[in-house]
N, C-alpha and C positions, 0 to 999 in steps of 0.2 A: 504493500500500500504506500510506502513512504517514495518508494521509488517510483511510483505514478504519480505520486504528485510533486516529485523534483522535478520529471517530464512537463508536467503541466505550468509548474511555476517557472521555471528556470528560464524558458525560451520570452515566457510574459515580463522578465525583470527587466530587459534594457527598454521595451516599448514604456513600458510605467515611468525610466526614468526620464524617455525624451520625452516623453508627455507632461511633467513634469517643468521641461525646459524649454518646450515650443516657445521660443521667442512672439511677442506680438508687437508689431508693426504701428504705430501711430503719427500723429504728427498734426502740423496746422498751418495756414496761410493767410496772411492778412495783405491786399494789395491796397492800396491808398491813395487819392488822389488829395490835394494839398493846397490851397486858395490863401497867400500868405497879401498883407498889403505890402507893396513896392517891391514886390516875387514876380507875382503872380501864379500860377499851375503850374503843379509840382505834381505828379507822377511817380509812382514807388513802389516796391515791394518793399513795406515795412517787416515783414519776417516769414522765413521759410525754412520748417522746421520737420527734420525726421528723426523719430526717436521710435529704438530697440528696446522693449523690456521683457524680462525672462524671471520665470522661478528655479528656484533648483533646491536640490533635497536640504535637509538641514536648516531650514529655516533662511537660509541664502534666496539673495538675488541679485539681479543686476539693471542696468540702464546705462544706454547710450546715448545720444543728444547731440545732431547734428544740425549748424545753423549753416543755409545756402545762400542767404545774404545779410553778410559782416562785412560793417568798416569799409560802407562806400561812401564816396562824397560826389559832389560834384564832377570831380576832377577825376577821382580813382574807381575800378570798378569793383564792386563787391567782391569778396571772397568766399572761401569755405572753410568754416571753424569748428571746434571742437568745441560744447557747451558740457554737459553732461558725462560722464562717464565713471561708474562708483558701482563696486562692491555692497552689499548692505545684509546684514544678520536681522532680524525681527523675531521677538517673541512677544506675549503677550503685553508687559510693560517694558518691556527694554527694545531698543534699536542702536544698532550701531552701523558706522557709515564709515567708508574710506575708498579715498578717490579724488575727482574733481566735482564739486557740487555745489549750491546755492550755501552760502552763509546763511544761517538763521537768526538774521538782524531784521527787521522793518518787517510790519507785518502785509504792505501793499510790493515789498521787494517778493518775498517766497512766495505770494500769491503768482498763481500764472497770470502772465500777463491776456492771456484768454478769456479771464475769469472778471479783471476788475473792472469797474464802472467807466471808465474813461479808456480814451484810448493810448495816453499816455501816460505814464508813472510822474509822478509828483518831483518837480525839479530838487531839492531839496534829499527827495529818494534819491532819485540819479546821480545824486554831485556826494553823497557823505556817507550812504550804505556799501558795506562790503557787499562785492558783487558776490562771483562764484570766484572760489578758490581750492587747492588741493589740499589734503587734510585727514583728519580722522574726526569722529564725534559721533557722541553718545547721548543717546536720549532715552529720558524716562517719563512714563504715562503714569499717572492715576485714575484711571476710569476715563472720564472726559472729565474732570475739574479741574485738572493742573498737567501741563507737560516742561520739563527742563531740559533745556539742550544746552551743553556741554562740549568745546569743539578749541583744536588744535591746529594753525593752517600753516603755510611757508608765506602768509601775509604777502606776495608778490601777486595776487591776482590768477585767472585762468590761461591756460597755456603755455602757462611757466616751472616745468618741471624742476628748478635748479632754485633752492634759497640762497640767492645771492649774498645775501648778509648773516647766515646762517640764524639767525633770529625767527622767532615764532611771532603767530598772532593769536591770540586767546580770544572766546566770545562766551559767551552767556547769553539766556534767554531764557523767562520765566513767563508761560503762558496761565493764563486762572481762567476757569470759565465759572462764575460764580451760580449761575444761571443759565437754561439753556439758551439765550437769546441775543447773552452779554458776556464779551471776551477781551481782556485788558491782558497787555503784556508790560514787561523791562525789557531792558537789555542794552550789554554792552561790550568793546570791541577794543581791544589793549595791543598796541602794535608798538613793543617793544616802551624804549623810551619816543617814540617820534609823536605819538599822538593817542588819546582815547577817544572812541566814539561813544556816547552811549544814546537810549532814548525810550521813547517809551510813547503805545499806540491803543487805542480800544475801538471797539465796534459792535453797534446795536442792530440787531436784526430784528424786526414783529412786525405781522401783517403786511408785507409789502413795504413796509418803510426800513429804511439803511440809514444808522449815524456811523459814521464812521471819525478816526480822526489821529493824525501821528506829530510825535515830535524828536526831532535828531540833533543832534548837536556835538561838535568835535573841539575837543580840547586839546592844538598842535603841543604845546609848551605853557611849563608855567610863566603865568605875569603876560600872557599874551590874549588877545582879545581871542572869543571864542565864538564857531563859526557855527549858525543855529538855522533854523528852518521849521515848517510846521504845514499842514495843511488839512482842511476841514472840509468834509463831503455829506450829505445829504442826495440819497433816491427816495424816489416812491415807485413804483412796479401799478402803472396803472390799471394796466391788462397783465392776464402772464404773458405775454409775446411784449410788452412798450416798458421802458424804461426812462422815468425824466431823470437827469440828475443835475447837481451843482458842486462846485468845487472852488474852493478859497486855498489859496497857496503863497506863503512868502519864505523866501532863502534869504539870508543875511549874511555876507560875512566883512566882520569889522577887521577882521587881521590883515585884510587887504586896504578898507578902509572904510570911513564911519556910514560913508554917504553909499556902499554899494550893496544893493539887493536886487532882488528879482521875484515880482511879485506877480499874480495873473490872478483871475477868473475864467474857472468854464463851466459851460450851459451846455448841456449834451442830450442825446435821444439813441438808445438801443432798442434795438428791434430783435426780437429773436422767434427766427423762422422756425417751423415745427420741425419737432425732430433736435434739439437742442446743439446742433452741431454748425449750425449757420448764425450768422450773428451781422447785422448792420451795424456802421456805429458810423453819429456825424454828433461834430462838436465843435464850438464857437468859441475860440479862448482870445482873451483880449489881455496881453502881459506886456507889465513896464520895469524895462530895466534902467536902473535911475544911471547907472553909470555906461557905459555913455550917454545915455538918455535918450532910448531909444521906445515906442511906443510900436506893437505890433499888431495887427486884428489878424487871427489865424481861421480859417473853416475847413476841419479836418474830416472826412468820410471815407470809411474802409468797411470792405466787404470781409469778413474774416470766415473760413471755413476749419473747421477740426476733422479729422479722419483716424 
């Protein structure tokens, strides 16, 4: 008996474990067109994105993360980079991570950019959050009331295999969900002697209405002015397919000098097609940057698809 069912099992063991690691295929495309004053039409592929994700035994898995338009401008033409790519263990409260991957600083940075209300991340996000970095970090769950991430990087940023300065970046992150509706974090970002980041964000979900709201600020040196930002969002989800939103944002930074910030408003409208994987987004942002002193009226619209 036992040898008819080594026959039986033995041949079924490596299918269970490709089955197991069937990689799945996803990704997403946002194409843009761009209505800037003293521009005019701007044309884009704002991101184009394929991502690999796989299980494997033991509680492992993996992700790879490929962007097919980085770091074009004007002048130069996009390229193709490397975003994602990390190991990861999961158990029921612990995770642990090593590779290249999102810092878990800002809560509108580690959200995908698929997912938030606007089409663009909050300048303030852009200029002072650790992007993606390579690293290790561990995280711990308590049910859904609290999660802490814990994380070690070569503080040089993505695609920088080499710690040039042989120096780490340390972060932290303290998630509480006191409620299910309401979610407040910390967090902070220790790169060596050169600078600390830290900051801290929350977010209210009920009935179709969204507060959301973050603050960051980086402290290069002592006795040196410190460089801060913030920005405040409100939706309402009029329909499930309509989304209005509004957005307050100001970046500061005095170490440059007293008088330079960067501040905007945007009005915006999401549509989301049936099937939750289509998504319209047009939005009005009107932002003044006092130094040069320059005033802008933007009207952004992008068609985004998820697959």
């Amino acid at each position: 008996m036992r040898s008819v069912c080594c026959c039986i099992v033995l041949p079924l063991f490596p299918a269970l474990l490709v089955a197991q690691s069937t990689p799945r295929v996803g990704g997403y495309l946002q194409a843009r067109e761009t209505y800037q004053s003293n521009v005019g039409l701007t044309a884009s592929i704002n991101r184009a994105r394929v991502s690999v994700d796989g299980a494997l035994p033991q509680h492992f898995s993996y992700r790879v993360l490929v962007e097919y338009e980085a770091n074009g401008t004007a002048t130069t033409a996009a390229s193709v980079s490397l975003r994602d790519a990390y190991i990861r263990w999961q158990s029921e409260a612990f995770t642990f991570t090593a590779g290249q991957f999102k810092v878990p600083f800002s809560r509108e940075f580690i959200t995908s950019i698929t997912t938030i209300e606007t089409a663009d991340r909050a300048t303030v996000v852009d200029s002072l959050a650790p992007k993606r970095d390579i690293g290790i970090m561990g995280e711990w769950r308590i049910s859904t009331l609290a999660t802490l991430s814990l994380g070690a990087y070569n503080g040089d940023g993505q695609n920088k295999p080499a710690n040039h300065d042989s120096t780490l970046m340390v972060s932290g992150r303290l998630s509480l969900r006191p409620v299910a509706f309401l979610t407040v974090a910390a967090e902070v970002a220790r790169y060596n002697r050169d600078s600390t980041r830290y900051g801290a964000d929350g977010s209210l979900e009920w009935r179709g209405i969204i507060l959301r709201g973050e603050y960051i600020a980086q402290q290069r040196r002592l006795k040196q002015p410190v460089d801060w930002g913030f920005f405040g969002l409100a939706a309402y989800r009029v329909e499930p397919w309509l989304q209005l939103v509004v957005k307050r944002e100001r970046f500061q930074r005095p170490a440059i000098g007293s008088a330079q910030y960067n501040a905007a408003t945007t009005g915006g409208v999401n549509v989301d097609l049936p099937g939750g994987r289509t998504r319209i987004i047009a939005d009005y942002v009107a932002r003044r940057i006092a130094f040069p002193g320059t005033d802008t009226r933007t009207l952004i619209t992008q068609l985004q698809v998820r697959f």
